[in-house]
Backbone bond lengths (Angstrom), bond angles and torsions (degrees), N, CA, C in turn:
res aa  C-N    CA-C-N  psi(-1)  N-CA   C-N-CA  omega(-1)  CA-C   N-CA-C  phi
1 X - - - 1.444 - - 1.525 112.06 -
2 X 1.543 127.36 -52.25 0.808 141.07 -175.48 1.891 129.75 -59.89
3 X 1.932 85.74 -19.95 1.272 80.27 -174.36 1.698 115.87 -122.30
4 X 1.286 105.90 17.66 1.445 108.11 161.25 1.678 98.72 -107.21
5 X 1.120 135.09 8.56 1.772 120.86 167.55 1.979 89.27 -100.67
6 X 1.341 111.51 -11.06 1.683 89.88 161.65 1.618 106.14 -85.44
7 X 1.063 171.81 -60.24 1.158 158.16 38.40 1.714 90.63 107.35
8 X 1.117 113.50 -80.56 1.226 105.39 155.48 1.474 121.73 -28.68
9 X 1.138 142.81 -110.90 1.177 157.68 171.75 1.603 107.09 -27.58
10 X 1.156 110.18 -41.24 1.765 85.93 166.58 1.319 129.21 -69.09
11 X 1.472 119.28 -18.94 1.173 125.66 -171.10 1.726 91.92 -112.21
12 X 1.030 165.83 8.35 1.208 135.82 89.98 1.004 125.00 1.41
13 X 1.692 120.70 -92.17 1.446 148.35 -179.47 1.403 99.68 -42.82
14 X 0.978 158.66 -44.80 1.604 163.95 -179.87 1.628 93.80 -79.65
15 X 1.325 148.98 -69.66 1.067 126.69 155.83 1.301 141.65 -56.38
16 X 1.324 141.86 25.24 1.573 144.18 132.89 1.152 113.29 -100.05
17 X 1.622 122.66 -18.85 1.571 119.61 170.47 1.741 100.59 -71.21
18 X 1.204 125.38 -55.72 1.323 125.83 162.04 1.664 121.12 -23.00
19 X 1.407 105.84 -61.74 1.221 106.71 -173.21 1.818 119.37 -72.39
20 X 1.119 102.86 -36.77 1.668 132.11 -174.74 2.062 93.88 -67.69
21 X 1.145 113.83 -36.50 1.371 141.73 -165.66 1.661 91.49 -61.49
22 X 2.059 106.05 -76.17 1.268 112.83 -178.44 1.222 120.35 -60.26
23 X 1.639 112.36 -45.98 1.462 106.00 164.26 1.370 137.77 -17.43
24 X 1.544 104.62 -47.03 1.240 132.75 -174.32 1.558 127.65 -60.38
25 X 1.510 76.52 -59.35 1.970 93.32 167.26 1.281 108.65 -74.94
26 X 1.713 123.72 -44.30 1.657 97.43 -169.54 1.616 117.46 -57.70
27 X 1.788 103.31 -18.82 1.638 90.05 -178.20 1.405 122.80 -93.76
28 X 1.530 95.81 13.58 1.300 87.00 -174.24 1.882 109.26 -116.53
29 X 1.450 92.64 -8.20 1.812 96.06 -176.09 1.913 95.72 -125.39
30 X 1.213 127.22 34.63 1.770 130.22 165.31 1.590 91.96 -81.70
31 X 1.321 127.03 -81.67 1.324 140.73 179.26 1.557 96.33 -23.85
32 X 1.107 132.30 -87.47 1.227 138.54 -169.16 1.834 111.87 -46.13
33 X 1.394 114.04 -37.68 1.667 121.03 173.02 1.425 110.30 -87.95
34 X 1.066 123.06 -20.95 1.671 122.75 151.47 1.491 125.49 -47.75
35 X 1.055 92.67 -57.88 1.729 122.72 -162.46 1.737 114.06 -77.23
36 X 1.812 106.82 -21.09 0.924 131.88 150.33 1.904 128.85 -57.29
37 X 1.472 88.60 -93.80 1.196 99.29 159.50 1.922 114.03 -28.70
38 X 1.103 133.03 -65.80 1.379 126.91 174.63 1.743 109.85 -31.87
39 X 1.570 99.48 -71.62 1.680 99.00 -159.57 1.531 89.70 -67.86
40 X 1.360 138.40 -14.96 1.605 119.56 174.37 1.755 106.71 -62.49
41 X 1.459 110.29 -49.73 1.415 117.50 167.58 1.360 114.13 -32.76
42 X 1.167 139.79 -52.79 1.659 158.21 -125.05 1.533 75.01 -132.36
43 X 1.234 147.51 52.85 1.691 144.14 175.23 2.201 99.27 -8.84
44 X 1.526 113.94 63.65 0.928 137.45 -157.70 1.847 103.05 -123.85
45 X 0.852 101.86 -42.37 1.784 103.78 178.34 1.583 121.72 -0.02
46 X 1.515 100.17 -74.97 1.518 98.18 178.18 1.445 124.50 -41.20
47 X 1.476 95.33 -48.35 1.618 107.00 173.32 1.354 115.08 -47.35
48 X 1.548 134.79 -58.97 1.109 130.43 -179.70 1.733 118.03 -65.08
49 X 1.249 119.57 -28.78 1.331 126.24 179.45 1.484 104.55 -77.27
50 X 1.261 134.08 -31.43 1.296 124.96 175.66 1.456 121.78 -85.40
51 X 1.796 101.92 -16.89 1.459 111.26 179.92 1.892 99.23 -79.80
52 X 1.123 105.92 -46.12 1.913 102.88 151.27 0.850 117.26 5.59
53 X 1.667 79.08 -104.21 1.736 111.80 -175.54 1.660 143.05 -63.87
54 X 1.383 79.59 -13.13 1.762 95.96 -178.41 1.685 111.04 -45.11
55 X 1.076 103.44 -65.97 1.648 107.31 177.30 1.239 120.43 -17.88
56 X 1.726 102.93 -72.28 1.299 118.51 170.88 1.699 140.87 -67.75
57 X 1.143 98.20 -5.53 1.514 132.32 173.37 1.915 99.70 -78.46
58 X 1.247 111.83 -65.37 1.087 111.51 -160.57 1.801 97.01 -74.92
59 X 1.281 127.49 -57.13 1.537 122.34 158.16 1.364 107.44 12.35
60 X 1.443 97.42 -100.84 1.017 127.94 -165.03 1.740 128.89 -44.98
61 X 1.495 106.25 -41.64 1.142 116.03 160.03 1.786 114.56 -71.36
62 X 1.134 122.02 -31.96 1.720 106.67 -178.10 1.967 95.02 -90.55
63 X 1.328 110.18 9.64 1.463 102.98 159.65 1.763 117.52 -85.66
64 X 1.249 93.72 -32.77 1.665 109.71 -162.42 2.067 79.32 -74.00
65 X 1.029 123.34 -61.30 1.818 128.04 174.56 1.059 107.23 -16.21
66 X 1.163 112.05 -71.48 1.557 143.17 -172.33 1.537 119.18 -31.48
67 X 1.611 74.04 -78.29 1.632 99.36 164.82 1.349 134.16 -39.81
68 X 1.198 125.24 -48.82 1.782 166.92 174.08 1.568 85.26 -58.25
69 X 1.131 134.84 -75.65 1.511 135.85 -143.00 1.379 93.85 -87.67
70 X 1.402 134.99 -43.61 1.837 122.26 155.30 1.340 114.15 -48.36
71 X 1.500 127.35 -64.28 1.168 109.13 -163.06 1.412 110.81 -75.44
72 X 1.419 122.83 2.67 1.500 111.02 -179.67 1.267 95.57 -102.11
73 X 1.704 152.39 -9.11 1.386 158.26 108.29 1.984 96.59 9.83
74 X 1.369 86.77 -75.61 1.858 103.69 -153.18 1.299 105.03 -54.58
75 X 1.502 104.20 -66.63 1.692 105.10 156.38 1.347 149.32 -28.90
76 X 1.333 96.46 -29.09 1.312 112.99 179.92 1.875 107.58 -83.46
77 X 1.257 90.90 -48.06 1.488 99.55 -163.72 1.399 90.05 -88.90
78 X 1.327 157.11 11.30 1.618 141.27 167.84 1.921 94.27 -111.81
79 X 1.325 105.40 -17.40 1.937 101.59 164.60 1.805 103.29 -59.55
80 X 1.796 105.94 -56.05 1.370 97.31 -144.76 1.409 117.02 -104.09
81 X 1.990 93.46 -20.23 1.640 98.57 172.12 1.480 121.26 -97.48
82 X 1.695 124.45 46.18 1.137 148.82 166.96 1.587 120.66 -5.05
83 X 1.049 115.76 37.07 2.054 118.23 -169.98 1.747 106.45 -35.68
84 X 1.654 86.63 121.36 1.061 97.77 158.26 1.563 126.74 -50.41
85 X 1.517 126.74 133.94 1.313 130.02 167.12 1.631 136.28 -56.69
86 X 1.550 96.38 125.55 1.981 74.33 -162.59 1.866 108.94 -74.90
87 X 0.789 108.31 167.05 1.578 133.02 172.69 1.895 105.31 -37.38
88 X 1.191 103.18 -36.57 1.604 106.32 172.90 1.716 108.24 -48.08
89 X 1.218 97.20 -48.70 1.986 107.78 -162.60 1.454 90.51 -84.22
90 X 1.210 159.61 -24.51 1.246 128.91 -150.52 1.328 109.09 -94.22
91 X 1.660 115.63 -11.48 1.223 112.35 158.25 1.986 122.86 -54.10
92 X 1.472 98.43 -21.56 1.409 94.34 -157.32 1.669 99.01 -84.96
C-alpha cells in the first residue's frame, strides 16, 4: 500500500519541479530567442553574438593583462631581489 502512494508523490514532485523548471527557462531565455531570431532575420547574427559577448570578451582579456604584468612583477623581483636564507635552513 505504502509504496505505490510513494511512487505517487515522487512522480508528482518530479512533475511540478519539471514544469516550474521550464517555466523558468522559457522566461528567462524568450527575450534572448526573440532577439536572436530578429538579428538572424536582418542577416545580423554576428553582430548580436558579439554584442553578447563583448563584455565578457573584454573581461577576460584585461584579466589575462593584469595577470601577465604581476606575475612578470614576481618574477622579476624573486630573479633579482634574491633573500638571503634564514639561519633555520642552513642547518639543512
Amino acid at each position: 500500500m505504502k509504496n505505490w502512494k510513494k511512487t505517487i508523490i515522487l512522480g508528482s514532485t518530479v512533475l511540478i519541479v519539471a514544469v516550474v523548471a521550464l517555466m523558468i527557462l522559457k522566461i528567462l531565455f524568450v527575450d534572448f530567442v526573440v532577439d536572436f531570431w530578429w538579428f538572424q532575420s536582418q542577416q545580423m547574427t554576428l553582430y548580436f553574438l558579439l554584442r553578447m559577448l563583448y563584455r565578457y570578451i573584454s573581461f577576460l582579456l584585461y584579466v589575462i593583462f593584469f595577470f601577465a604584468i604581476f606575475y612578470a612583477n614576481f618574477w622579476i623581483a624573486s630573479k633579482y631581489l634574491n633573500p638571503k636564507k634564514s639561519s633555520a635552513y642552513k642547518n639543512e
